[in-house]
ROVODREN-709012 format. One record per residue (C-alpha): x, y, z. Coordinates in pm, whole numbers, plus 50000, padded with zeros to 5 digits. Example, Ala and Ser with C-alpha at 12.3 -4.5 7.8 and 13.67 -1.06 7.14 Angstrom:
BEGIN
east	north	up
51230	49550	50780
51367	49894	50714
***
This chain:
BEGIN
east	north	up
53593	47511	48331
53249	47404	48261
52973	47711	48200
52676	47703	48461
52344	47578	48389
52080	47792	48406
51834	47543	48251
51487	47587	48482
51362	47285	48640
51096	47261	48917
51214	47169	49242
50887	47027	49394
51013	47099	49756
50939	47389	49977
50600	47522	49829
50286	47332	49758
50094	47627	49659
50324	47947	49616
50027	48119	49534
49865	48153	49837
50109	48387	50010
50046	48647	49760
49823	48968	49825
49574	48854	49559
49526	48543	49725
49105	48518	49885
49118	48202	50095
48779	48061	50132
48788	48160	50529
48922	48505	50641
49064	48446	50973
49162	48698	51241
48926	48957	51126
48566	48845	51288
48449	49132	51432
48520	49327	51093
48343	49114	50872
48026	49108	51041
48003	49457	51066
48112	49500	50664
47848	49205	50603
47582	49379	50768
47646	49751	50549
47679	49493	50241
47276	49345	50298
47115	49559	50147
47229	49481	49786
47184	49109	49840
46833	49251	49953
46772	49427	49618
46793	49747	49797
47014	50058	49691
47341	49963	49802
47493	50197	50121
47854	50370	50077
48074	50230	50258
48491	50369	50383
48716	50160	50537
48987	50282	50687
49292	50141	50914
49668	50130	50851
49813	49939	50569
49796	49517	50615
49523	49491	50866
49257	49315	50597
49034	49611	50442
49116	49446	50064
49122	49095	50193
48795	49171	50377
48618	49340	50055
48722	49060	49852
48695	48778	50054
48284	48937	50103
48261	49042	49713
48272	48663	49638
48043	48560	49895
47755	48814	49792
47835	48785	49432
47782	48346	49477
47465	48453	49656
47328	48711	49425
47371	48438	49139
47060	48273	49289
46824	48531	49348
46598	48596	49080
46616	48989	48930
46945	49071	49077
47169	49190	48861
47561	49246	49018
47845	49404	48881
48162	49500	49086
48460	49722	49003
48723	49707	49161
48974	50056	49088
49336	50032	49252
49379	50483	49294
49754	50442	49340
49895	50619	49035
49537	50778	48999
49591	51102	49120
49325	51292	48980
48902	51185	48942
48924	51272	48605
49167	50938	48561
48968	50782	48835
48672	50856	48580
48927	50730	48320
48998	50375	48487
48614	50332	48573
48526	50350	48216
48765	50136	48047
48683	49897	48322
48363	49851	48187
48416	49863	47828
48585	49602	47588
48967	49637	47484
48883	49776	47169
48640	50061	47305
48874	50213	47582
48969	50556	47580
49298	50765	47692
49388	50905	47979
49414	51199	47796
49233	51448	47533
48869	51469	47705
48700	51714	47881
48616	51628	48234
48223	51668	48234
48266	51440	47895
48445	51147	48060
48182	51178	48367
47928	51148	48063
48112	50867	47930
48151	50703	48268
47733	50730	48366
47660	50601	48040
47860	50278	48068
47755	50255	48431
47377	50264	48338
47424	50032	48053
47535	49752	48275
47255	49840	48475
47136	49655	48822
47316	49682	49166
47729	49800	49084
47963	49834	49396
48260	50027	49280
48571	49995	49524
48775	50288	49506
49131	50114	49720
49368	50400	49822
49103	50633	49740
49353	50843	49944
49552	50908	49647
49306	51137	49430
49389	51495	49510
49051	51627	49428
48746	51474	49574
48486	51570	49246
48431	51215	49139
48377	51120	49525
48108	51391	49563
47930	51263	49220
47918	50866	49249
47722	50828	49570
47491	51093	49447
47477	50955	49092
47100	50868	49119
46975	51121	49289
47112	51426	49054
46994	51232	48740
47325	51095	48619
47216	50746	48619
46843	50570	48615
46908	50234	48548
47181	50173	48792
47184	50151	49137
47541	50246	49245
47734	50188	49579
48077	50293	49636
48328	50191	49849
48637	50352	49971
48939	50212	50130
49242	50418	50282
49525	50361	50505
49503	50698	50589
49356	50761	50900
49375	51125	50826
49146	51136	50503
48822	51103	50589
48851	51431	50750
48992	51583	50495
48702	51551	50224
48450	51856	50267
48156	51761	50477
47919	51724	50144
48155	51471	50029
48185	51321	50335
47798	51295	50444
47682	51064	50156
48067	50874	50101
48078	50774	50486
47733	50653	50503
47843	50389	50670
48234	50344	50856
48442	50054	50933
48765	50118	51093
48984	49796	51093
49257	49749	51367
49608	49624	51385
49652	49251	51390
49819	49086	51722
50003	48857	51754
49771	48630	51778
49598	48682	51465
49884	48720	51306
49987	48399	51384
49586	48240	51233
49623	48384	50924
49999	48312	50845
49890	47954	50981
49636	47974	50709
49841	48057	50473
50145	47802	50587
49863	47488	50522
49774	47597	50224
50120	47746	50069
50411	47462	50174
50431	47106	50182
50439	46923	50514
50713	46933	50708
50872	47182	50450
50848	47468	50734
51001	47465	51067
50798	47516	51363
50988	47800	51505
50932	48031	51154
50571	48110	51158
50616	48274	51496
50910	48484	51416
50696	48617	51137
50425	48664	51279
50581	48872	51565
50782	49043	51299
50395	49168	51158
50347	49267	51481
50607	49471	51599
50556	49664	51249
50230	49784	51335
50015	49480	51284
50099	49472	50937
50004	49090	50805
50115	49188	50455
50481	49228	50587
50441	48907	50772
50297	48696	50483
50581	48882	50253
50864	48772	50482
50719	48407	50513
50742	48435	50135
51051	48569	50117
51187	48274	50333
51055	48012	50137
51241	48176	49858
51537	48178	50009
51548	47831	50161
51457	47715	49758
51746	47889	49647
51950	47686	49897
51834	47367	49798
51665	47318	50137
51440	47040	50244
51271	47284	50525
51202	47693	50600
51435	47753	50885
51479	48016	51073
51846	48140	50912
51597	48166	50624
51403	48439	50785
51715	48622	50924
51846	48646	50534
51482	48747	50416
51419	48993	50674
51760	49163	50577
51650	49171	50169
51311	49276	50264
51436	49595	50470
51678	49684	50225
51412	49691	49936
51180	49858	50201
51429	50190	50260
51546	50223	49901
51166	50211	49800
51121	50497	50093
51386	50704	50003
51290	50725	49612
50946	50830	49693
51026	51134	49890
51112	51450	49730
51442	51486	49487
51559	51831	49764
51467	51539	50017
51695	51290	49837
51934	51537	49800
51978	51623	50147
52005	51257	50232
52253	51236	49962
52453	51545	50160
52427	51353	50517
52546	51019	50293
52869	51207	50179
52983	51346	50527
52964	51021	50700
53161	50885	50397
53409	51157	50491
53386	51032	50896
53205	51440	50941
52933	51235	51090
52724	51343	51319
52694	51645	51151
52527	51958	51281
52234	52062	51020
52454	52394	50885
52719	52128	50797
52409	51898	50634
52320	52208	50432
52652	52302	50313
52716	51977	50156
52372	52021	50006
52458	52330	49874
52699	52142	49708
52516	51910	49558
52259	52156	49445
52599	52320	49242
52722	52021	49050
52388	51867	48981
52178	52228	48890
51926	52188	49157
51817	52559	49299
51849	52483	49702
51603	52562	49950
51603	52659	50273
51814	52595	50585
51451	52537	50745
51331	52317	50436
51658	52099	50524
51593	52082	50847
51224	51996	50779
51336	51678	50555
51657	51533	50818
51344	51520	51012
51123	51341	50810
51400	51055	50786
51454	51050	51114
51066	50922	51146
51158	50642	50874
51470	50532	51085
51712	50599	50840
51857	50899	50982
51873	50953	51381
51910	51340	51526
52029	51418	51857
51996	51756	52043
52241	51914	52151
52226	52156	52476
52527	52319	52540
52335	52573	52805
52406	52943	52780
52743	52940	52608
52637	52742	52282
52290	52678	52251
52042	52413	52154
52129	52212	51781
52090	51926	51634
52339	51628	51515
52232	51419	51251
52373	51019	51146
52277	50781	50897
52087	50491	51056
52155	50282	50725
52459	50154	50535
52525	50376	50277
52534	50148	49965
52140	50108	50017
52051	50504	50047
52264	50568	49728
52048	50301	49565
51758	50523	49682
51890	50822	49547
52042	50629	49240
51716	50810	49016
51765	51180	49072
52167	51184	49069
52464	50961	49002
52616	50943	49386
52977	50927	49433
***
């Protein structure tokens, strides 16, 4: 028997431009997102009018543009600043997710600015000296610098968002004129920065809705010229995409993903065309990575209680009352040296998966005689919540 080949040779079929179905894709016309863009365009004129630039937050749920938007506009102005005399632009871009503090914020800002070989740690500097490092490179480049802070939900303390936009005016900077932008997902945030923080950081608020279906189907239509050959996609797959984006909360970065995904998937198959069997077996991958990326982000006593609800159904005790749930924790907690919380705290977290869909709880009203309780199932198979939990313990 002859050993497979795993030489690599390009196909040529299915994509034209793989490329373009990625997030960090700008095509040269946002689509679906009008009414956004003017109103972003409009709090961006003042820097292509050599004016101090105003602070801008977005905010809307993840997938509805707020990047695409910033980007898509950042290479506009920055073309059109090129041929005005005396303006000078820089832009920053700083991704916060894994940034949890400003003082790394701070960090990222300043190596961002300087070359390779002048970069500093994350670590091993007092704050007020990294804020003195970070003016100093900020003033050095000088002119009009828009610093987008994406996720800027992630940093716990708001310190470095209460000193950028007021940069200038407390002395930290003279030759720069600095503009910041936030971006969250978050709909919760911006009222959850102090009101000093949030007078000169909202100066100016966009709030980005959902995609429909409609949109959805423009901008994955976009995409689908641009990203596959002709003919190399059926008809009927854009659609089912699109409404897939839509049902998940106008998300187009889970629609794009799964049109990506589908592509894939019809390559590996040594298809001539994107059908929509192609999407069924995408959408099933995608889920699957979706949960187990879920699950491993919550909590290890959240994992662990999960784990608990994993082993009952494996011994058919499913549903299983929360006292059950807890005793199998308990368990757990014994073999692996975890300290266990509380009956409440468990409780608290078969809740919390029960809002991600991969646990569903019934109550239970059995009047005077038994009470009110709850019953608890898995809503997933249980090979992809052990892969979830696979980090914190080795599940049975």
């Amino acid at each position: 028997m002859s050993a497979p080949d795993f030489g690599f040779t390009p196909s040529g079929n299915i994509f034209k431009k793989r490329e373009a179905l990625l997030e960090e894709w700008t095509p040269n016309v946002l689509v679906g997102r009008d009414d956004e863009l003017r109103r972003y365009h409009n709090a961006l004129q003042p820097v292509i009018e050599g004016e101090t630039p105003s602070n801008i937050f977005l905010y809307g749920r993840s997938g509805v543009g707020k990047t695409a938007a910033t980007r898509f506009l950042f290479n506009q102005l920055k073309t059109d600043a090129e041929q005005i005399d005396g303006l000078d632009l820089t832009t920053i871009e700083i991704n916060c997710d894994g940034l949890n503090t400003s003082y790394q914020t701070a960090v990222a800002i300043v190596n961002a600015l300087r070359e390779p070989e002048n970069q500093i740690s994350n670590t091993g500097y007092p704050q007020a000296s990294v804020y003195e490092f970070m003016f100093e490179a900020l003033d050095d480049v000088g002119g009009t610098v828009l610093i987008v802070l994406d996720e800027v939900d992630h940093i716990e303390d708001d310190s470095i968002l209460y000193k950028l936009p007021r940069a200038r005016s407390n002395g930290d900077v003279s030759n720069a004129r600095l503009g910041v932008i936030g971006i969250s997902n978050d709909l919760r945030f911006r009222e959850q920065l102090s009101s000093k923080v949030r007078s000169s950081l909202c100066e100016k608020e966009l709030s980005f809705s959902a995609y429909n279906a409609n949109e959805l189907s423009e901008v994955l239509e976009q995409r689908v010229s641009v990203a596959f050959h002709d003919d190399a996609i059926h008809s009927s797959v854009t659609p089912k995409c699109a409404a897939h984006g839509a049902k998940d909360s106008g998300d187009a970065r889970q629609a794009l993903d799964l049109l990506l995904e589908s592509g894939d998937v019809a390559r590996e198959r040594d298809a001539d065309q994107v059908l929509q069997k192609h999407v069924d077996i995408a959408l099933e991958r995608l889920q699957k990575d979706r949960i187990v990326d879920g699950i491993s982000k919550t909590s290890d006593h959240a994992q662990l209680t999960l784990l608990a609800l994993t082993n009952l159904k494996k011994q058919d005790l499913t549903p299983a009352r929360t006292r059950a749930v807890k005793e199998a924790y308990d368990q757990i907690c014994e073999q692996e040296g975890f300290d266990p919380i509380t009956l409440r705290s468990v409780r608290d977290h078969l809740s919390e998966f029960a809002t991600l869909g991969i646990v569903s709880s019934t109550e239970i009203n059995q009047g005077e005689s038994g009470g009110k309780y709850k019953e608890h199932e898995l809503q997933q198979p249980e090979h992809i919540v052990r892969a979830g939990v696979s980090e914190i313990v080795q599940a049975p």
